[in-house]
N, C-alpha and C positions, 0 to 999 in steps of 0.2 A: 504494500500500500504506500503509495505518495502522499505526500503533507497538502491536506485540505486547505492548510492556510495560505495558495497560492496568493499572491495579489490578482485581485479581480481587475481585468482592463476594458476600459470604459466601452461600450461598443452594444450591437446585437448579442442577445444571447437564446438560444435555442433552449428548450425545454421539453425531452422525447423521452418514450417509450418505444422500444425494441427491441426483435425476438431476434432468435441467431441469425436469421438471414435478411437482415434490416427491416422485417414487414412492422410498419406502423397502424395500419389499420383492416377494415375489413366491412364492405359494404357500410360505408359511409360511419363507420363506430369504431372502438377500440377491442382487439380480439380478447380482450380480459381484462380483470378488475382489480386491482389489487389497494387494499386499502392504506398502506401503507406508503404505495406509489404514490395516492392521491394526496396523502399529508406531505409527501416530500415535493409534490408539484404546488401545494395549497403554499409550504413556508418560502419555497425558490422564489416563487414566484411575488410573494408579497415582501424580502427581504429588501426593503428600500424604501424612503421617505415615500416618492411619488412616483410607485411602481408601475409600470405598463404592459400591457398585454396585446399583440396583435394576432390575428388569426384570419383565414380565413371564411367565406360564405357558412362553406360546408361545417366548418367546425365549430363557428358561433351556432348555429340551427343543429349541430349534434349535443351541446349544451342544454341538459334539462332546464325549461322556463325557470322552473324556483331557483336554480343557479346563475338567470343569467339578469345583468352584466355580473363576472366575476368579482366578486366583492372584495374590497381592500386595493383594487387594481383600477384604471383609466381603460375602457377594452378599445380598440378599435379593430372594427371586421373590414376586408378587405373584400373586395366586389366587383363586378365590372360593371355591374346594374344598376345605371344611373339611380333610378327609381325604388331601389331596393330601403327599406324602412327600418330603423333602426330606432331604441327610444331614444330621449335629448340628451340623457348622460353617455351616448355611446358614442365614439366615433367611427365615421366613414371614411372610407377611403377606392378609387379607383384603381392607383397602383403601388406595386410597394415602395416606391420613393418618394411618394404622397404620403402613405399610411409612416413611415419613417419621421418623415419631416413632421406630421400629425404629431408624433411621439413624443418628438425631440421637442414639443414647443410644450407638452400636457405631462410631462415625470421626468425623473429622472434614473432611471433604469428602465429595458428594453427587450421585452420577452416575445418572441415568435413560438408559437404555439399550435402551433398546426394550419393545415392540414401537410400533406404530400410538394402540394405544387410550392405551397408559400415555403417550406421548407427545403425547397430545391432554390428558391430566390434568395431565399438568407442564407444558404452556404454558397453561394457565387456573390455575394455581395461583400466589396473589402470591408465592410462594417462590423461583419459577423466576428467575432472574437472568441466564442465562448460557447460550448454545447455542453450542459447538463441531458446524458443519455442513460437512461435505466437500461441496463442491459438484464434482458431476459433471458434467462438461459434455457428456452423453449424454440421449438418450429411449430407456427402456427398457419393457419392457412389466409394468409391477408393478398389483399388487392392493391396493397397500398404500402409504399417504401421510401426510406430514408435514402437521399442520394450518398454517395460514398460520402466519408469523412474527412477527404484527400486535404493535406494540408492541414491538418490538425492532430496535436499528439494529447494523448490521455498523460494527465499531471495526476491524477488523482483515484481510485475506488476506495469503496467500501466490501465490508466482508458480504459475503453471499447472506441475503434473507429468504428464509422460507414461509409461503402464502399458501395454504391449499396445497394442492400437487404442484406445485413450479417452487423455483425460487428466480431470484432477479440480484440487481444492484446496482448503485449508484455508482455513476462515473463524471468525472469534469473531462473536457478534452479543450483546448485554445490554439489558437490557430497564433503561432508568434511573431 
């Protein structure tokens, strides 16, 4: 295990779950539950004065009503539909340089949160700095994948948790 106390570098930072062969998702949902996952995505994500969350369509509408907007966070969903409705605390955005600059003006820390496509746009973006990856140490049957992590070295895990039949773990990776 490497020292958690990396210094954090100011920038995008991802926030994933991932089974051995990068699948992220699975018909529009996440292929399993794990509740522990959800407390380490709930503290990641809300560790900062004026945390932010972007995401896109599909992942704001896979968020249960009584969850959304994610609380403790600024969310903004990402869209291509002009017309697409959101309530007044959310923000909008058409692309992800919009939905960024959106960010950059509403917190101060910067969390990409799904789905697949937006997650392919924050690891080509020189912005991106920082991926918090649960790695699951399962093959599940998902539709949906993380792109490589090219350019980014893991600084950090945690020891193996066991949930149910799986276990998983917490990993940092930065792109330096």
């Amino acid at each position: 295990m490497a020292d958690k106390t990396t210094d954090m570098i100011p920038g995008l930072e991802l926030v994933v779950a991932a089974d051995k062969n990068m699948g992220i998702g699975r018909e529009g949902d996440l292929p399993w539950r794990f509740k522990k996952d959800m407390a380490f995505f709930r503290e990641t994500t809300q560790d900062a004065d004026n945390p932010v969350v972007i995401m896109g369509r599909k992942t704001w509408e896979s968020i249960p009503h009584r969850f959304r907007p994610l609380k403790g966070r600024y969310n903004i969903v990402l869209t291509r539909q002009s017309d697409y409705q959101v309530p007044l605390n959310v923000g909008l955005a058409q692309s992800f340089d919009d939905a960024v600059a959106l960010a950059k003006t509403m917190g101060d820390r910067y969390f990409i949160i799904g789905g697949g496509h937006i997650y392919g746009l924050a690891l080509a973006s020189p912005d991106t700095h920082i991926v918090h990856l649960t790695e699951v140490d399962a093959e599940f049957s998902c539709d949906t994948f993380l792109p490589a992590l090219d350019g980014f070295q893991r600084v950090w895990w945690d020891e193996w948790i066991e949930e149910g039949d799986h276990r998983f773990r917490f990993t940092r990776w930065v792109r330096p």
